[in-house]
C-alpha positions in Angstrom: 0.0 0.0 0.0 1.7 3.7 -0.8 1.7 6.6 1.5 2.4 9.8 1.5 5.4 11.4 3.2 4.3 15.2 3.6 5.0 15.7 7.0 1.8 17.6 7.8 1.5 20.0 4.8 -1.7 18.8 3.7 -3.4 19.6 6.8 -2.0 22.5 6.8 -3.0 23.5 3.5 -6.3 22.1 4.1 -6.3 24.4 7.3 -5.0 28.0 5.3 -7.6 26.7 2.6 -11.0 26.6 4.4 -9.9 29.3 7.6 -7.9 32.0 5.8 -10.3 34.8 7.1 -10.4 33.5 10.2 -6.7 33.2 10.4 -6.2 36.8 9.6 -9.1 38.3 10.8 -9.0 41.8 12.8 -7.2 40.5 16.2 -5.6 43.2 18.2 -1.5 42.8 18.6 -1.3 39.8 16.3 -0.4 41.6 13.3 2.7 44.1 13.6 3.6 44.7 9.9 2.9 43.9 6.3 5.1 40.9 5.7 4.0 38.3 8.6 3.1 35.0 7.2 0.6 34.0 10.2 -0.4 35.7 13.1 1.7 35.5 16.0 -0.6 33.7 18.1 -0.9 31.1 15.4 0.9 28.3 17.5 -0.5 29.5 21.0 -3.8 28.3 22.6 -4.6 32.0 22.2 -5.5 31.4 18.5 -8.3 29.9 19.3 -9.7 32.0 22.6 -9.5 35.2 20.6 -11.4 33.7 17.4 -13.7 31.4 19.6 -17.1 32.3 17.7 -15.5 32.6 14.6 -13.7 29.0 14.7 -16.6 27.2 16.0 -18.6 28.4 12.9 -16.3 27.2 10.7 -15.9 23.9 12.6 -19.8 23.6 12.3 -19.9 24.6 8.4 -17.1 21.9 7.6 -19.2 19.6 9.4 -22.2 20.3 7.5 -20.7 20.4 4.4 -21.9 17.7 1.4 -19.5 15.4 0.3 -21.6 15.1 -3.1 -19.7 16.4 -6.0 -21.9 18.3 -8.0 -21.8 19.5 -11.4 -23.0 22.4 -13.4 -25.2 21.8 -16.7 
């Protein structure tokens, strides 16, 4: 059976893909300049206490999400 060696990047992506906004959503003294790549309470439990309402949404809308493929005519 094949795997895949990716060392976490597809969550990841997954992750950046379905909560961009709420990763960089207006959060007071997370973003300091221009060029940051993530907030810098990305790897703190403080990620998710600031954004609690905003996660949880998106947690529920994933969960409720179709896995039917469908296709325009």
């Amino acid at each position: 059976m094949p795997g895949l060696h990716a060392e976490g990047s597809v969550v990841s992506n997954l992750f950046a893909l379905l909560c961009w906004d709420v990763m960089f959503m207006d959060v007071v003294d997370v973003f300091h300049g221009p060029y940051q790549t993530c907030p810098l309470d990305m790897a703190t439990t403080d990620f998710y206490t600031s954004r609690t309402h905003a996660v949880d949404s998106r947690l529920a809308w994933i969960q409720q999400a179709s896995t039917q493929v469908t296709t325009g005519t």
